[in-house]
C-alpha positions as CSV (number, residue, x, y, z in Angstrom):
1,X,0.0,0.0,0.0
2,X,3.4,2.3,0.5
3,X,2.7,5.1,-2.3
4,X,-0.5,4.0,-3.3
5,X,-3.0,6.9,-4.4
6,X,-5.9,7.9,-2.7
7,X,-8.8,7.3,-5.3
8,X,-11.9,9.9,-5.7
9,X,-14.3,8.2,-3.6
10,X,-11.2,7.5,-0.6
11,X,-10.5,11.7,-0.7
12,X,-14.6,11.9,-0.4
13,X,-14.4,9.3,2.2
14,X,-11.5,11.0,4.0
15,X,-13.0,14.7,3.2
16,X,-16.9,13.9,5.0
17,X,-14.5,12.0,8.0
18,X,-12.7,15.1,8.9
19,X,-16.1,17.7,8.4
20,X,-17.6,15.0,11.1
21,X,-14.8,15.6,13.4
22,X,-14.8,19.3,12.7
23,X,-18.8,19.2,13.6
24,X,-18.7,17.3,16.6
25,X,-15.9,20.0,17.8
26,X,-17.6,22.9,17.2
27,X,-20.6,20.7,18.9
28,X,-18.3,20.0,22.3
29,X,-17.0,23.7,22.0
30,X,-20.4,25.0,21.9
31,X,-21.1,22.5,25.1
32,X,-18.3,23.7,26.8
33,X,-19.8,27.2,26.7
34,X,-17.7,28.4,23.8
35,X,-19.4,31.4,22.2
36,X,-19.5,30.5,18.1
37,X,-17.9,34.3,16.8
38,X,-16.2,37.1,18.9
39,X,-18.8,38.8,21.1
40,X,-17.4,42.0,19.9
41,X,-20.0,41.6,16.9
42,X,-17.8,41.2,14.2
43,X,-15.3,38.5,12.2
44,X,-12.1,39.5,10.9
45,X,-9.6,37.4,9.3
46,X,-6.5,39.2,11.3
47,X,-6.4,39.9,15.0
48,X,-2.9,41.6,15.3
49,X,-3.3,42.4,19.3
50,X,-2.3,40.1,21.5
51,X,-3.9,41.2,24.5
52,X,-7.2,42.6,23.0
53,X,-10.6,41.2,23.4
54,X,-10.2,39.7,19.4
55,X,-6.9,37.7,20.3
56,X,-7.8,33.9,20.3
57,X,-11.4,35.2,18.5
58,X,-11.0,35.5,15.1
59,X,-9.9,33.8,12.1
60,X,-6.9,34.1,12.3
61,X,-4.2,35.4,15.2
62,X,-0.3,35.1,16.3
63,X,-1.0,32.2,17.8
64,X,-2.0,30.8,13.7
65,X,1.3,30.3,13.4
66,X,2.1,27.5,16.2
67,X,-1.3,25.8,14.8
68,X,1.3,25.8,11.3
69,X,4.0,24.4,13.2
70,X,1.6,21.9,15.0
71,X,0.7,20.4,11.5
72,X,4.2,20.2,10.3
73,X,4.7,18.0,13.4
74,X,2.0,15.8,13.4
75,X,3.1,15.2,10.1
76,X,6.7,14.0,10.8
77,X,5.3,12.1,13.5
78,X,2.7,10.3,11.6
79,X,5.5,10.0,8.7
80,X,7.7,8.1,11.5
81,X,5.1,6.4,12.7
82,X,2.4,5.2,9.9
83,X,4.2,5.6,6.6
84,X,2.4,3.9,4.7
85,X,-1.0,4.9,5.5
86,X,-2.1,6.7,3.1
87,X,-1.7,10.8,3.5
88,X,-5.4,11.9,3.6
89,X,-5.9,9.3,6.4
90,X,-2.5,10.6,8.4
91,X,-4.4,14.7,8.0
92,X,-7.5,13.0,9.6
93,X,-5.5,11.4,12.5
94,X,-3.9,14.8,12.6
95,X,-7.1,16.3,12.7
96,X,-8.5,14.2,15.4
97,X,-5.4,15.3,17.8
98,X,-5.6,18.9,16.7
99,X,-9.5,18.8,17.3
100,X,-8.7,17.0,21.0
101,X,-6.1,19.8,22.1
102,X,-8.7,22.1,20.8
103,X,-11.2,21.0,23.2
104,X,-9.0,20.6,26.0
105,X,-7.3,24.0,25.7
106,X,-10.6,25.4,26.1
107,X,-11.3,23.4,29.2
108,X,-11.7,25.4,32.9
109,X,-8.6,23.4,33.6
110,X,-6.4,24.7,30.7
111,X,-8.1,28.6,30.5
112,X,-6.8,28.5,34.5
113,X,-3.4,27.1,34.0
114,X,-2.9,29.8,30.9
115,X,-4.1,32.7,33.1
116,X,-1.8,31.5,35.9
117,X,1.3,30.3,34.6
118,X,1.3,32.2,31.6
119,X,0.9,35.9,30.3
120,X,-2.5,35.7,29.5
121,X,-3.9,36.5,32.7
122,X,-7.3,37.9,30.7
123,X,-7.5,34.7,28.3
124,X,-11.3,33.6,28.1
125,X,-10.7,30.6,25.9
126,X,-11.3,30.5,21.6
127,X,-14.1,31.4,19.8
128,X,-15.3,28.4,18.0
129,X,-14.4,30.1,14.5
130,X,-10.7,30.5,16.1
131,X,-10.7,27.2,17.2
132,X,-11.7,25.7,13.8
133,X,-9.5,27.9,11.9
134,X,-6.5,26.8,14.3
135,X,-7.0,23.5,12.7
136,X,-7.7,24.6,9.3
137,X,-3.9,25.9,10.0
138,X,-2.8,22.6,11.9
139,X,-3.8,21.4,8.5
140,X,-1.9,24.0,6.2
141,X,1.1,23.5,7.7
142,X,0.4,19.2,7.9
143,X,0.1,20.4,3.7
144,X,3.1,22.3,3.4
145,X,5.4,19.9,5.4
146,X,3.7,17.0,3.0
147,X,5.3,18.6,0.1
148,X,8.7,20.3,1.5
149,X,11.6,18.7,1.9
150,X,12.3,18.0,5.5
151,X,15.4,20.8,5.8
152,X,12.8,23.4,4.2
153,X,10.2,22.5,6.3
154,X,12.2,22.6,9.9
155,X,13.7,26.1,8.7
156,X,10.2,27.5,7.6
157,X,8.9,26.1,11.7
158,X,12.1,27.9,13.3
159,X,11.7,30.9,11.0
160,X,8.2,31.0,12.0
161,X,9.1,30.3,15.5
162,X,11.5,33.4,15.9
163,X,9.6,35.7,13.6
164,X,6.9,35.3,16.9
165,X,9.4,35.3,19.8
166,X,10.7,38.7,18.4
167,X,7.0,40.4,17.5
168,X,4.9,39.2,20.7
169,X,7.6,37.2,22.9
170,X,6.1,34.2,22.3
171,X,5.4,31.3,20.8
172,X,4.6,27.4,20.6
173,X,8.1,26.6,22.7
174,X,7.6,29.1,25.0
175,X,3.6,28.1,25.2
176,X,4.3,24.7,26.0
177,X,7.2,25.6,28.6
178,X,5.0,27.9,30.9
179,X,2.2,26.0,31.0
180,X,4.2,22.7,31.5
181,X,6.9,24.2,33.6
182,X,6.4,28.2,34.3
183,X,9.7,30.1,35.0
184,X,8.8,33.9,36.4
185,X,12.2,35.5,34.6
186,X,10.7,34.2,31.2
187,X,6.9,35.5,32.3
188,X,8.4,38.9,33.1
189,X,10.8,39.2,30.0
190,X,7.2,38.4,28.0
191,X,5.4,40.6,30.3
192,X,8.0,43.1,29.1
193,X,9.5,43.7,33.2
């Protein structure tokens, strides 16, 4: 099955899988007391503030970019792991673990440890349109990494990973240290003490 093509009705298949999963999301989300667009009363594709009421809202954020990187991970992972499954079946296992940490980070336990370990001491939790675009990025960068070379693919994530440490003074390593393991000299240098 190693390099075997994905026929019409396997990409339908695959495609109606993944808008399942995206549903029953948005469904949880919703269930979890997620509000569906930014209560500010609009939807815009860029929200360039990181601490403003349409951070983690809107289509697309700062935070798009570890959501990219999240994506090009999976799908090293899922290369290493299940090669030869075909690669619109790897997205949807992708999607499923994208879809899971979307629900989780928008649990009371995760929207407590963000405000208290992290700089986001006034983060609410995604809208649902964030949340689903966050995957639609997972899967973007799950894309990209699919079709770069490896070397290309790493230096795109980095580039992507400094380009966000030197705008906001942050990004996905620094999210997943302070919530894992907060240091207050890193919290202040983001806080900008």
């Amino acid at each position: 099955m190693r390099g075997a093509r994905t026929s019409n009705r396997q990409r339908i298949t695959v495609i109606a899988v993944i808008a399942l999963i995206l549903a029953a999301t948005a469904a949880i989300l919703h269930g979890l007391g997620r509000v569906f667009f930014c209560t500010c009363g609009r939807v815009r594709l860029w929200a360039g503030g990181v601490n403003t009421a349409d951070n983690s809202q809107q289509l697309s954020d700062w935070y798009s970019f570890s959501h990219i990187i999240h994506g090009m991970i999976f799908f090293g992972l899922l290369w290493l792991a299940a090669r030869n499954v075909p690669l619109l079946w790897r997205l949807a296992i992708a999607v499923v673990i994208e879809c899971g940490w979307e629900i989780l980070e928008n649990s009371p336990i995760i929207i407590d440890r963000y405000r208290a370990a992290t700089i986001a001491i006034g983060y609410t939790g995604d809208s649902i349109l964030n949340s689903l675009s966050d995957v639609a990025m997972m899967a973007l960068g799950f894309l990209i990494a699919a079709r770069l070379p490896w070397r290309w693919t790493l230096g795109l994530a980095l580039a992507m990973e400094l380009m966000t440490l030197a705008l906001i003074r942050d990004n996905l390593t620094l999210n997943v240290l302070m919530l894992a393991w907060p240091i207050d000299t890193v919290r202040d240098w983001q806080a900008g003490l």
